[in-house]
NULUMVEX-355861 format. One line per field, with one value per residue (C-alpha): residue in one letter; chain; x, y, z. Coordinates in Angstrom, 2 decimals, decimal comma. Example, Ala and Ser with C-alpha at 12.3 -4.5 7.8 and 13.67 -1.06 7.14 Angstrom:
NULUMVEX-355861
type	a; s
mol	A; A
u	12,30; 13,67
v	-4,50; -1,06
w	7,80; 7,14
END
This chain:
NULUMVEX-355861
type	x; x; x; x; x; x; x; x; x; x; x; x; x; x; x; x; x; x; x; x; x; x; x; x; x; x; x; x; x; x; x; x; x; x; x; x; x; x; x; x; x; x; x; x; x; x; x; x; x; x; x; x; x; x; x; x; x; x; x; x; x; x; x; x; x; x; x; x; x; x; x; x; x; x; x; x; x; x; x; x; x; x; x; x; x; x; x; x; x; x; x; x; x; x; x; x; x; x; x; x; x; x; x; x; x; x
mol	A; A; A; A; A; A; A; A; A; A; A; A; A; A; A; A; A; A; A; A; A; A; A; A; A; A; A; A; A; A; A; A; A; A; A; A; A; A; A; A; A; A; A; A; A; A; A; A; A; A; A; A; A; A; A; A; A; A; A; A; A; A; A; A; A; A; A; A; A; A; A; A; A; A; A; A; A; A; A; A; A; A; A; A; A; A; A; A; A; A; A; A; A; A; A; A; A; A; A; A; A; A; A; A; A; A
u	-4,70; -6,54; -4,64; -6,03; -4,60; -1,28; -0,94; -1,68; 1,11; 3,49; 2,65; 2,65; 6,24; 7,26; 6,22; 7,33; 11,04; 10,93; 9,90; 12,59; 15,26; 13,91; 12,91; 15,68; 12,79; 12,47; 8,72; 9,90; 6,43; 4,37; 6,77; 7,07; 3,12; 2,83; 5,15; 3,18; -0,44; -0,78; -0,48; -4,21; -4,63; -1,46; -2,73; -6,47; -4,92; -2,48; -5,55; -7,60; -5,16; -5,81; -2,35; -0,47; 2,98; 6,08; 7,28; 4,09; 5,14; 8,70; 7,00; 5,10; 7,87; 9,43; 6,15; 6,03; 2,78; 2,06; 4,69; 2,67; 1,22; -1,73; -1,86; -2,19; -5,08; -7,16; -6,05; -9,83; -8,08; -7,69; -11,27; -12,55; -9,77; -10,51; -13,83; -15,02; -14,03; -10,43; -10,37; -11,65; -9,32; -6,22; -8,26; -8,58; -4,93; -3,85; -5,88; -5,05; -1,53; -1,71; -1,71; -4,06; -3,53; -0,17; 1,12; 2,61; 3,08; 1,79
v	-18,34; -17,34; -16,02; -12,62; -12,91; -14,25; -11,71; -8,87; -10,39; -10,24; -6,62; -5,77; -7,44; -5,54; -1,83; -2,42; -3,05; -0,46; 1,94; 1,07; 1,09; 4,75; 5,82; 4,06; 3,27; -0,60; -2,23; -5,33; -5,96; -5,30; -7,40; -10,13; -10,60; -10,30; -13,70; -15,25; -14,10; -12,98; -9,33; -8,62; -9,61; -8,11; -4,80; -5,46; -6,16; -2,66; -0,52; -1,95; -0,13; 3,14; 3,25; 3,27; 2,59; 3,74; 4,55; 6,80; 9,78; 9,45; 8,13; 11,56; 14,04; 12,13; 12,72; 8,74; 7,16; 5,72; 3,16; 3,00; -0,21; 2,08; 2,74; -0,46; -1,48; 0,91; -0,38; -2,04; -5,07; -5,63; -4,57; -8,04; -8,43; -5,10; -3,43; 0,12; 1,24; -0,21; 1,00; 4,26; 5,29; 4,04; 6,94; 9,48; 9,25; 10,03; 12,44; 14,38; 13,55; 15,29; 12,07; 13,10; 16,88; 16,93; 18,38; 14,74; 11,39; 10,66
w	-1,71; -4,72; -7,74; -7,38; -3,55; -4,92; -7,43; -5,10; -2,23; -5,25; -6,10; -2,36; -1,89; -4,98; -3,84; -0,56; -2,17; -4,17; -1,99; 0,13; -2,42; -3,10; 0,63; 2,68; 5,13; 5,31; 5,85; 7,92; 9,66; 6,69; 4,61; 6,38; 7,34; 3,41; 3,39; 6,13; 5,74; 1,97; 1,00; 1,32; 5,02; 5,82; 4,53; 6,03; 9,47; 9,13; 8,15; 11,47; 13,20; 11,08; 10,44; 7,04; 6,05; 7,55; 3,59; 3,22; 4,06; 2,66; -0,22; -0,35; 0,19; -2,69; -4,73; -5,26; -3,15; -6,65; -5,52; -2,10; -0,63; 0,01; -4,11; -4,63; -2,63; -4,59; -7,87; -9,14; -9,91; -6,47; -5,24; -4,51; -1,44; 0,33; 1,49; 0,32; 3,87; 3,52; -0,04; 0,78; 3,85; 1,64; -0,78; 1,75; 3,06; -0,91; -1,56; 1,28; 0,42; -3,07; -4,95; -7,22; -7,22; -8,71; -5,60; -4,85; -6,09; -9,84
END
C-alpha cells in the first residue's frame, strides 16, 4: 500500500468513527473491508454497487456529510486512488444532498 493509500484508509477509518459516534449508525462492512483491503478499494468496490454509506443520510439530516466517507474521496489529495466517475458520483450524491448549498453538511 502506498502512503497516499495508507493515509486515505486512516482518514476513511477515522470518518467512519466519527460518524458513528455522531450518527449512532455503525459502518461494519465498509469498516472492516477498509482493514482488509485499504480504504480506497473498499470505497471503489461500495461505489460499483452505486450505493453509498449507511451514515449518509444520517450524516445529512445532521447537516455533517463533511464527515462522510463520500467527502473524502473527493478531497484532491486523494484524486490519484479514485476515477473522475467514482469521484464524480461521490460529487453528485453531495450536491444533491445540499453539501455545498448550505442547506446541509458544511
Amino acid at each position: 500500500m502506498t502512503k497516499l493509500e495508507t493515509d486515505f484508509t486512516l482518514a476513511l477509518i477515522q470518518s467512519i468513527q466519527e460518524a458513528e459516534a455522531l450518527t449512532g449508525v455503525a459502518e461494519s462492512r465498509l469498516l472492516r473491508s477498509a482493514q482488509e483491503q485499504g480504504g480506497a478499494a473498499a470505497v471503489r468496490q461500495m461505489l460499483s454497487r452505486g450505493q453509498m454509506t449507511r451514515q449518509f443520510e444520517p450524516l445529512k439530516k445532521l447537516g455533517r456529510l463533511d464527515r462522510s466517507p463520500e467527502a473524502l474521496v473527493i478531497q484532491g489529495k486523494y484524486a490519484a486512488l479514485f476515477t473522475d466517475e467514482e469521484v464524480n458520483q461521490c460529487l453528485a450524491a453531495l450536491l444533491e444532498a445540499g453539501m455545498f448549498s448550505g442547506r446541509s453538511g458544511t
